[in-house]
N, C-alpha and C positions, 0 to 999 in steps of 0.2 A: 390173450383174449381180446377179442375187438373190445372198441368203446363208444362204435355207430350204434346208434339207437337200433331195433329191429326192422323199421322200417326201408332205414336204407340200407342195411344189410341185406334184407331181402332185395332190396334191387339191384344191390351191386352185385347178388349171387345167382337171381333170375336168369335164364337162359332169353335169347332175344326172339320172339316171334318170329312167325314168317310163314306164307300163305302155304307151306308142306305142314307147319305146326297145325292149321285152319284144319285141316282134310285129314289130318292123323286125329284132331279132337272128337270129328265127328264119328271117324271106326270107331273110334273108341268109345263114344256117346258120354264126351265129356263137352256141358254147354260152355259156349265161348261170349263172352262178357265186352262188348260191347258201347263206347259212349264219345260223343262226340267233344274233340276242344280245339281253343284256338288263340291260345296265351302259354304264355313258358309257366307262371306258377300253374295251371290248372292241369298241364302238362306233367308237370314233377309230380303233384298230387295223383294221378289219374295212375301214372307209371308206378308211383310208390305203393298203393292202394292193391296193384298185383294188376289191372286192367289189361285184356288180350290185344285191343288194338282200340288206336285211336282213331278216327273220323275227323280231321277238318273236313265240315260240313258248308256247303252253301249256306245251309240256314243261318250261319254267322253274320246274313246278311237281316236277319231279321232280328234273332237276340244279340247282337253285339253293333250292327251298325246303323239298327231302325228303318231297312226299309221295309216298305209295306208288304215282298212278297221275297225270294229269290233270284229273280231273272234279274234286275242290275248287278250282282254280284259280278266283277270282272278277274279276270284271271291274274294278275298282278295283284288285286285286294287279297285275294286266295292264298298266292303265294307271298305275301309278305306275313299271314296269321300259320303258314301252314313253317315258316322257319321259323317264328317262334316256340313251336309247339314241338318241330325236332330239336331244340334246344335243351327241352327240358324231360324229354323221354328217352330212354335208350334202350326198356327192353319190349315193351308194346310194338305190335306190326302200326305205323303211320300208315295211313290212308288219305289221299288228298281225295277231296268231290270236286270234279271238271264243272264249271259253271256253264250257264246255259249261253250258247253259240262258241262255244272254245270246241267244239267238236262236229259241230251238224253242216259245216259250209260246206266244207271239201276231206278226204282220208288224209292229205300234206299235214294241214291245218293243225288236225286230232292230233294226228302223230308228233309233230313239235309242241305243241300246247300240253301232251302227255308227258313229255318230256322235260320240260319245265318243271314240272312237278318233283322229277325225281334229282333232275341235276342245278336246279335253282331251288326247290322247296325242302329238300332233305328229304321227301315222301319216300317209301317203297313200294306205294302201288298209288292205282286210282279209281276212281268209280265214274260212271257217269249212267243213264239214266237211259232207259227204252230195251224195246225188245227184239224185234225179225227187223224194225228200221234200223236197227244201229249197228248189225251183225259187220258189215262193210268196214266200220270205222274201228269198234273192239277186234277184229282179227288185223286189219295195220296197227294197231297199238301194242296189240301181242307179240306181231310180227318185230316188230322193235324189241323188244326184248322186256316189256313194261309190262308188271300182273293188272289186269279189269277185274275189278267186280263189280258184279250188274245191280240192275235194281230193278225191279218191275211193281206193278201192283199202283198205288197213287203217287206219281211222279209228279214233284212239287215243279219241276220245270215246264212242264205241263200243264200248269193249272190254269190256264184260257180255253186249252184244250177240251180239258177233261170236266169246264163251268166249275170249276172252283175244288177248295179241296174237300174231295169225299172219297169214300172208300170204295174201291173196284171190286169185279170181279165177284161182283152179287146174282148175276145170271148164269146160267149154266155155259152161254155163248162166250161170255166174257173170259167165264173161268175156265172153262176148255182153250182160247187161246193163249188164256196169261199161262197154263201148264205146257202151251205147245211152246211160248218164248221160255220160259225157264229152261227147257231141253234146249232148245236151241243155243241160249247162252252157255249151257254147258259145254255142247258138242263143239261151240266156237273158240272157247275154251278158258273161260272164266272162273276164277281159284274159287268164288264167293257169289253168294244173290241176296240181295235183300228183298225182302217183301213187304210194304207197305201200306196199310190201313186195307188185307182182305180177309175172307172172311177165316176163320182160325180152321175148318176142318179144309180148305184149301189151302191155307199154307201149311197144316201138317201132309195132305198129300202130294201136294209140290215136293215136299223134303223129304219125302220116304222114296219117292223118285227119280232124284238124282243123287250121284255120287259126292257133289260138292255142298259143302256147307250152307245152311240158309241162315240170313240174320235177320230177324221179324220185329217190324216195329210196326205194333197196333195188328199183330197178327197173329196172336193167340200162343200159349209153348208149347206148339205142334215143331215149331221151327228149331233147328240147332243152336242158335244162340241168337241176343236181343242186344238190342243197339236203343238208346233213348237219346234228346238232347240233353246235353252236363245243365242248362241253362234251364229245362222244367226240371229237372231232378231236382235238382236246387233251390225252386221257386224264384230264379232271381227275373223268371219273363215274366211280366205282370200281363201284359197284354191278350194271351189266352194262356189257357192250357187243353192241350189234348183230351179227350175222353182215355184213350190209353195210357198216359202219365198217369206212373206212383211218384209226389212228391215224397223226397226224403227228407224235403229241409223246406224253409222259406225264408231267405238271406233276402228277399226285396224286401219283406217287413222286418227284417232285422238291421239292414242297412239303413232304410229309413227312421227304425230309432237312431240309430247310432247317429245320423247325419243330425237328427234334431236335438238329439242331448248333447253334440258338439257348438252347436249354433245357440242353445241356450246357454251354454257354458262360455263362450266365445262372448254375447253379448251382455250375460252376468258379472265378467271381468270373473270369473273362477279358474279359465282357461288362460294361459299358461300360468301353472302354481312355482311356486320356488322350486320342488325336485323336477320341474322341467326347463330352468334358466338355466346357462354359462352364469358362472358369476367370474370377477377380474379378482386377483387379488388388492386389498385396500392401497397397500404400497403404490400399487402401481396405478391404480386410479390415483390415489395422491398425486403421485410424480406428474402422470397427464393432466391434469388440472394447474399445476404448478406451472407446468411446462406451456399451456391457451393461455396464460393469465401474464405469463409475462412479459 
């Protein structure tokens, strides 16, 4: 009989993802669970938890490296969070997020910078962001032999574009052609789509209209499965939260106790107690003392 706990049992007996697992979930109308990381323990957790696929997210550039938005995210920051993260998962589909300009110059471009992902990041697919403009660049990265999945609806790389983050696809004009890009990422040939901050009875009939899986964040469960960041789940982003965020937990005010009952413990002289000291044996302290003194 094992003597792994159940957790990693289950993971060392899980079967490994993979974008034909995506599109048999949805025959099947089983949802596919979703969340983004970008560290080896959140990684282990994420994968132990049973999780279908992980996201390294650009957003990493907002809860993990404080910038004001995603677009400095560079591709190198990317892949150095996205090896950590295949470090600590084995049977989650990885997904890396192409940051913004690692794809839009030139198809060359895309296509090495996708590739990166998978032979420097440990990734098995990637994501990148638009819709009838990006068809050009997702079919050379296909063409390569790398899975896309799309994302349409409020694209955060977009957000000069689009005046800030708000949620698409509130007109009928809009919503008629965010349905004509979802078809189109299909037919280009994209395993997955996300949908992004639209309205819930469009991204249910986004998803009843294509064959591949949608993953809905802030878009109602019309969609085949949801994707949130691990970092509002958690509470650990103080700086907003979504309207669409269910927090599960809030570790920023749990951390910040913890940081200040350390620092009054630290400055009380309570902190380090004797069961947290090396002690030497007396002998041998003797001897060392014996031994300066002479």
């Amino acid at each position: 009989m094992s003597t792994l706990p159940p957790n990693l049992i289950a993971q060392t007996t899980r079967k490994k993802i993979t974008t034909l697992a995506f599109r048999q979930k949805k025959e099947r109308g089983e949802p596919i669970a979703v969340l983004t990381g970008y560290d080896y323990p959140t990684a282990l957790a994420l994968d132990q938890a049973g999780i279908d696929a992980i996201l390294v997210g650009d957003s990493l550039g907002m809860v993990v490296l404080g910038y004001e938005n995603t677009l400095p995210v560079t591709v190198d920051e990317m892949l150095h969070h996205c090896r950590a993260v295949a470090r600590g998962a084995r049977a989650a589909l990885l997904i890396g997020d192409m940051p913004f300009m690692s794809y839009q110059v030139s198809t060359e471009e895309a296509i090495r910078n996708a590739g990166r992902f998978l032979q420097q990041g440990g990734m098995q697919a990637v994501k990148l962001e638009g819709g009838r403009e990006r068809l050009h660049a997702i079919r050379a990265i296909l063409g390569a032999g790398i899975p896309v999945m799309g994302h349409l609806g409020l694209t955060p790389q977009s957000v000069n574009l689009l005046g800030g983050f708000r949620p698409q696809g509130r007109t009928a004009v809009t919503a008629e052609r965010l349905l004509e890009d979802a078809l189109l990422l299909e037919e280009a040939g994209c395993f997955s789509l996300v949908l992004e901050s639209v309205p819930a009875r469009l991204a249910e009939m986004v998803s009843k209209r294509l064959t591949i899986p949608t993953i809905g964040i802030g878009a109602g469960a019309g969609c085949d499965g949801q994707v949130l960041v691990t970092h509002d789940l958690l509470g650990l982003f103080d700086r907003f939260t979504p309207k669409f965020v269910r927090k599960y937990a809030d570790l920023h005010t749990e951390m910040q106790s913890a940081f200040t009952a350390y620092i009054a413990d630290v400055q009380g002289h309570t902190f380090p107690a004797q069961e947290h000291t090396v002690e030497m044996p007396d002998e041998e302290w003797e001897a060392l003392l014996h031994n300066l003194n002479r």
